[in-house]
C-alpha positions as CSV (number, residue, x, y, z in Angstrom):
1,X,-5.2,-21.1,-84.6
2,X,-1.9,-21.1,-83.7
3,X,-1.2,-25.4,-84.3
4,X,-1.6,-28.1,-80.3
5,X,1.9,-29.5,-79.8
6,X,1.2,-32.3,-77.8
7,X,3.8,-32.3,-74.4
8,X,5.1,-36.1,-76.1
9,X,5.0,-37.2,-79.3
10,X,4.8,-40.9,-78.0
11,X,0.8,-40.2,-77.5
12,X,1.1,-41.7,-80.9
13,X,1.8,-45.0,-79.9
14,X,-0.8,-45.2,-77.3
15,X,-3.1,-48.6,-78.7
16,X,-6.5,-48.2,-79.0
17,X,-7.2,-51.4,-79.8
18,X,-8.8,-53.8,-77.6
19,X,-9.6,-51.0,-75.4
20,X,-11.8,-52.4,-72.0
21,X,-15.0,-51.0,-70.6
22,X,-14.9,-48.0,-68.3
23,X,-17.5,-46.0,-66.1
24,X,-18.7,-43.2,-67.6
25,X,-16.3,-40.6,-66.2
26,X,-13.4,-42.5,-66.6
27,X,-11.2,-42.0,-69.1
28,X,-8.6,-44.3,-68.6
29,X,-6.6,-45.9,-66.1
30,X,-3.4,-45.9,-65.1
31,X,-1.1,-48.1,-62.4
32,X,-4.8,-48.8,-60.9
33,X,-5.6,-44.8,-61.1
34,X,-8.2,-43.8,-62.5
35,X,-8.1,-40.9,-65.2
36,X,-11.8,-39.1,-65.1
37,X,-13.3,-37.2,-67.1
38,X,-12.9,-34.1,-64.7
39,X,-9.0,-34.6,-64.8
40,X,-8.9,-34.2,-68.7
41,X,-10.8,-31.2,-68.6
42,X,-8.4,-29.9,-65.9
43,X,-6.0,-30.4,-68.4
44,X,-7.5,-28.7,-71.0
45,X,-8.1,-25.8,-68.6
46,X,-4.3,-25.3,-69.3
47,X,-4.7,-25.2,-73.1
48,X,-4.6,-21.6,-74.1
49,X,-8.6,-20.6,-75.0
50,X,-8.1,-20.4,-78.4
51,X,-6.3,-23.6,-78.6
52,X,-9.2,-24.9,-75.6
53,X,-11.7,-24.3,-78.2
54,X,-10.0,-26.1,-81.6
55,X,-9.3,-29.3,-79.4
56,X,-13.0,-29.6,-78.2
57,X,-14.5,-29.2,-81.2
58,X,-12.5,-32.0,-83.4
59,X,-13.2,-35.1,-81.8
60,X,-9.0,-36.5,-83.9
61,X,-7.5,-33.6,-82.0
62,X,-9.0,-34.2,-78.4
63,X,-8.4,-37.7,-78.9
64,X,-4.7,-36.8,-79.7
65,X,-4.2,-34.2,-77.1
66,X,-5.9,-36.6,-74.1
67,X,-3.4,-39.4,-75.6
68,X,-0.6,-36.9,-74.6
69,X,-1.9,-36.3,-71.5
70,X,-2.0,-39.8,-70.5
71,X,1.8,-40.3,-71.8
72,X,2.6,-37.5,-69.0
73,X,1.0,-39.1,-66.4
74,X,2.5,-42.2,-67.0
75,X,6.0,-40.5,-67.2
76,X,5.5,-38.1,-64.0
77,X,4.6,-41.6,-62.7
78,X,7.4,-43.7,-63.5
79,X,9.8,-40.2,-62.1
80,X,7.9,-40.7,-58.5
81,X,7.8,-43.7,-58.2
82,X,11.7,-43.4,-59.2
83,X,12.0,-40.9,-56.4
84,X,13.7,-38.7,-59.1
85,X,12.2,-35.9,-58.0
86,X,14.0,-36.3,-54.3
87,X,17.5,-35.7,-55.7
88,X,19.4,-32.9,-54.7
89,X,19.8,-31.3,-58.1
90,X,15.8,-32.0,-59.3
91,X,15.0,-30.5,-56.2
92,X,16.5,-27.7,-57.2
93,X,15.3,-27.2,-60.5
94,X,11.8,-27.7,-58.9
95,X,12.1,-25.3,-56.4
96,X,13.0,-22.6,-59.1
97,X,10.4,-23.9,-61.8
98,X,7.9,-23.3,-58.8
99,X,9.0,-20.0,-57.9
100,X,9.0,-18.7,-61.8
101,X,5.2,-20.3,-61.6
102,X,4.3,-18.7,-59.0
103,X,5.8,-15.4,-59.9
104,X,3.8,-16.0,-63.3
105,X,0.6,-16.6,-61.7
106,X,1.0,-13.8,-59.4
107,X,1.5,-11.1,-61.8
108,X,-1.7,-12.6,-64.0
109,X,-4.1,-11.9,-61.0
110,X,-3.2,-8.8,-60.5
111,X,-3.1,-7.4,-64.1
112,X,-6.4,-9.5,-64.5
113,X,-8.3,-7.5,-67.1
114,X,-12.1,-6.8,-66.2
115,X,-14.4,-8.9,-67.7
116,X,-16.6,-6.4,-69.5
117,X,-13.3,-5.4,-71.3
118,X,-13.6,-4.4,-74.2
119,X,-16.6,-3.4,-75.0
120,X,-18.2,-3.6,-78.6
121,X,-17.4,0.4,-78.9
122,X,-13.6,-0.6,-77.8
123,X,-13.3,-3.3,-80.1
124,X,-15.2,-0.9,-83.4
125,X,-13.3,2.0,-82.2
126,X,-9.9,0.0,-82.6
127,X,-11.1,-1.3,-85.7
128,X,-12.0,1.9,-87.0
129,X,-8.5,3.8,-86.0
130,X,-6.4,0.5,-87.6
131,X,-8.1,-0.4,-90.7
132,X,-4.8,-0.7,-92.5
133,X,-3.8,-3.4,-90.1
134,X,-6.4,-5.0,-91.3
135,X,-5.6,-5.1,-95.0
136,X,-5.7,-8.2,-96.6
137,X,-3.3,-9.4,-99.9
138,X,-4.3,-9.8,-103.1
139,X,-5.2,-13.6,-103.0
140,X,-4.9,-16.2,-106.3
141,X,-6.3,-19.4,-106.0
142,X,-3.6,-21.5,-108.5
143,X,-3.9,-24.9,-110.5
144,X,-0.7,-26.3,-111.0
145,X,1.3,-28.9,-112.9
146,X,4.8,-29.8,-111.2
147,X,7.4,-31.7,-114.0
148,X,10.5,-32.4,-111.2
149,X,14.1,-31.9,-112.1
150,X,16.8,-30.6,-110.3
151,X,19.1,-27.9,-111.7
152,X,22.5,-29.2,-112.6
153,X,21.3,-32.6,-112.7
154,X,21.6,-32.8,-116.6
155,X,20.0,-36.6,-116.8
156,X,17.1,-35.8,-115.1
157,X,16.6,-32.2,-116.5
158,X,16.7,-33.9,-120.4
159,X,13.4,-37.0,-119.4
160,X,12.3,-33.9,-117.5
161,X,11.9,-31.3,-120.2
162,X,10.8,-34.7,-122.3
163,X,7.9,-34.8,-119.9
164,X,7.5,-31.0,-120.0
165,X,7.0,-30.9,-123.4
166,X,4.3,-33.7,-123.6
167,X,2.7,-31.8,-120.3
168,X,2.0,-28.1,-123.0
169,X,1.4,-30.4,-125.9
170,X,-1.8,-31.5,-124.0
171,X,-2.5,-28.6,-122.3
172,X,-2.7,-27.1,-125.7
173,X,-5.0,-29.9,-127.5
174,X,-8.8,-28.8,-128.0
175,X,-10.9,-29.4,-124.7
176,X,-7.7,-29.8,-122.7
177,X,-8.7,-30.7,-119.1
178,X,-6.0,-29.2,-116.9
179,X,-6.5,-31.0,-113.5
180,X,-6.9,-34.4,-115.4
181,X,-3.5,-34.0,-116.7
182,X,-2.4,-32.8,-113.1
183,X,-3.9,-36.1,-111.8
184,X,-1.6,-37.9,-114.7
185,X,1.3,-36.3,-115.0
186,X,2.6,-33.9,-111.8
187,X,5.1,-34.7,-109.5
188,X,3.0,-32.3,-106.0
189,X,3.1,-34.4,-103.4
190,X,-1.0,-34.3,-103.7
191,X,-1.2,-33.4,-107.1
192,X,-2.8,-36.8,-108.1
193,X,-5.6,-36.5,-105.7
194,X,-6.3,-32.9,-106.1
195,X,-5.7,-32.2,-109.3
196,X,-3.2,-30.0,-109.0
197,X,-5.2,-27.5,-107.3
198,X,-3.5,-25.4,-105.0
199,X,-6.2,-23.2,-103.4
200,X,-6.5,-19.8,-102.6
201,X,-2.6,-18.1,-101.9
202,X,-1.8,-14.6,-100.4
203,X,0.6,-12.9,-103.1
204,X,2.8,-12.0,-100.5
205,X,3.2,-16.0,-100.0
206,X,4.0,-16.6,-103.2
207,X,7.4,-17.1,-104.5
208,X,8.4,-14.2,-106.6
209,X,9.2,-16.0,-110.0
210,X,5.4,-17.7,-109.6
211,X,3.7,-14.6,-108.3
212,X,5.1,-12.3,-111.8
213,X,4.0,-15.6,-114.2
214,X,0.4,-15.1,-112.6
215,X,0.0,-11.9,-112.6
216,X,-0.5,-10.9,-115.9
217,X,-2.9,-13.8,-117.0
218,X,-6.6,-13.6,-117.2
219,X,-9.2,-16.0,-115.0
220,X,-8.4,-19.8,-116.9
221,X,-5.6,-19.1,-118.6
222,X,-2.2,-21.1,-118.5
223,X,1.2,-20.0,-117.7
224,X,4.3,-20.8,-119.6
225,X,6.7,-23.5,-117.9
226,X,8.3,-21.6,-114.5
227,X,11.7,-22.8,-113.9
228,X,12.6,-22.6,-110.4
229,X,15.7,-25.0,-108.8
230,X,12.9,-28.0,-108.3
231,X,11.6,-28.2,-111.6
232,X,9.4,-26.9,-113.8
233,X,6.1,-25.6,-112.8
234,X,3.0,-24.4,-115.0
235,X,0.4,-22.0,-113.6
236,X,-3.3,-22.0,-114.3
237,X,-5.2,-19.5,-112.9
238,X,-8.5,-20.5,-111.5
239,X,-9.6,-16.9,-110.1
240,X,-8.4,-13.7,-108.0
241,X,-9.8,-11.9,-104.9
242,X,-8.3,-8.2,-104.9
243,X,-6.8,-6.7,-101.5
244,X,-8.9,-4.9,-99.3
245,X,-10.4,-4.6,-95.8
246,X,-11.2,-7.1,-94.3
247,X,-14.6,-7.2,-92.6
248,X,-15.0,-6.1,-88.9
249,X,-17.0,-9.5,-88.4
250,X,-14.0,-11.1,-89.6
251,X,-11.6,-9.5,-87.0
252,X,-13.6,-8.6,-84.6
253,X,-12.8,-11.8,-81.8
254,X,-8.9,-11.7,-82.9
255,X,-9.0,-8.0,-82.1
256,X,-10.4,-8.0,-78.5
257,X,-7.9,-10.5,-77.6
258,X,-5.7,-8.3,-79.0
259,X,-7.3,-5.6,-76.7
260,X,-7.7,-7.4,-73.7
261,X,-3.6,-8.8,-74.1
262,X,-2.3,-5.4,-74.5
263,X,-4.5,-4.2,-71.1
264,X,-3.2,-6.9,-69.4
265,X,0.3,-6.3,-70.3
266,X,-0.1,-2.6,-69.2
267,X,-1.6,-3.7,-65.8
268,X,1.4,-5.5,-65.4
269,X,4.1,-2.8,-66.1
270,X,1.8,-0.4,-64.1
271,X,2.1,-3.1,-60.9
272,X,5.9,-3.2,-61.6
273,X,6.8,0.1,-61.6
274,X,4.8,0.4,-58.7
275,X,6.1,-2.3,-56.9
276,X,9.8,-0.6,-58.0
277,X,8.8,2.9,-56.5
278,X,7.3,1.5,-52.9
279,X,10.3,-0.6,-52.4
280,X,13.4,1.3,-54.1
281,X,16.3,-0.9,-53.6
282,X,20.0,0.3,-54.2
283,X,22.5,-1.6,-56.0
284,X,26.3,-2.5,-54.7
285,X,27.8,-1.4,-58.7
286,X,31.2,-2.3,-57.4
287,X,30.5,-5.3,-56.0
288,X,28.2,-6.0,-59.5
289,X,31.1,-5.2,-61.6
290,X,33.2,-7.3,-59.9
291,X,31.1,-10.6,-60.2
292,X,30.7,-9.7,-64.0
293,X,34.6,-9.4,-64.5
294,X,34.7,-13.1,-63.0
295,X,31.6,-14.7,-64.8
296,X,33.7,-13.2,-67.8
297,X,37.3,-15.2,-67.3
């Protein structure tokens, strides 16, 4: 999913302590308004499906994302009750960020794509005539131990290289557990609790200095020290998937919103050129040319 950006980041500092007790359907309340349970999922009506979908099914993120929404009532309260949205230049900006809306809205009903669309032969048949878009990297899933030292910071590149050394003189003792001495002696951010283990990596991801270390070891072998302008970072790789196609299972929801966006966007510039050719409208140049020499001085 693309990631939820909450409309206000001060969601955050909503309490949940002491919280007190509520009807069933009410979420919260607000000035003496109530927030029900019909309201929020209003809200979430708005969310884009995809994004509809992630929030409802992580209890942290709906939690977050209704926090946000209660920050924007409160603020769109505080603006009425200001009467900010009676001045004369608001009102203006309202009038054209109701127009744009409506325009918006307007031109999604009538490119409205059928519901039936596509089918399961549309979405196979697409699959079928794009497999290469459907190709998917070389992945490496990496263990790594990070020894931090600037370059041109000749202090901390000597106790670094100190550190390095002592890092390979384990990792080359008998029995040498690698994610142990990740735990000990990296500097990841999350290094300590994870071992060092960096998960599964696209190559194309991968930065090229790291990705030509890795790729001519063999499954649980170690990399010499990479130098890159952070520090010093040693490779172990824990296993590799090879590039190919990915499944049409995989793809095959991604792909008919692919479908169905691309219908809908055609619908649209069908209406438009329509709309053009009923209602053909000529154009003063030379009074157009003169307006662009003065927004131009």
């Amino acid at each position: 999913m693309r990631p939820i950006r909450p409309a206000f980041a001060l969601a955050l500092l909503l309490t949940t302590a002491a919280a007190p007790a509520f009807a069933a359907d009410i979420v919260a309340r607000i000035g003496g308004n109530d927030v029900t349970t019909d309201d929020v999922r209003d809200y979430l009506a708005t969310l884009a499906p995809a994004d509809q979908a992630t929030v409802t099914k992580d209890p942290a993120l709906l939690n977050q994302t209704v926090r946000a929404y209660l920050v924007r009532e409160l603020v769109l309260k505080e603006a009425k009750e200001k009467k900010f949205d009676q001045q004369a230049a608001t009102k203006t900006q309202l009038d054209r960020v109701r127009e744009a809306a409506l325009i918006e809205l307007y031109l999604q009903s009538v490119a409205k794509v059928p519901d039936g669309f596509p089918s399961d032969s549309d979405v196979q048949s697409a699959y079928d005539a794009n497999k290469s878009a459907f190709l998917a990297p070389r992945e490496y899933h990496l263990g790594q131990i990070f020894v931090a030292a600037a370059k041109g910071d000749k202090t901390a590149e000597d106790k670094g290289k100190a550190r390095l050394d002592e890092v390979m003189k384990k990792l080359k003792a008998r029995g040498a557990d690698f994610a142990a001495i990740a735990r000990e002696h990296s500097d990841g951010p999350r290094d300590a609790e994870t071992g060092g283990d960096l998960g599964w990596l696209p190559e194309p991801q991968i930065v090229p200095e790291i990705r030509q270390a890795v790729a001519g070891l063999s499954k649980d072998s170690i990399s010499d020290p990479v130098r890159l302008d952070d520090g010093w970072h040693v490779l172990k790789l824990v296993d590799t998937k090879p590039s190919g196609l990915r499944p049409f299972a995989e793809v095959r929801d991604a792909l008919a919103e692919r479908l169905r966006q691309n219908r809908a966007g055609q619908l649209r510039q069908a209406y438009l050129a329509k709309l053009n050719q009923q209602n053909p409208t000529p154009i003063n140049e030379l009074a157009l040319a003169k307006l662009a020499t003065k927004s131009t001085k």
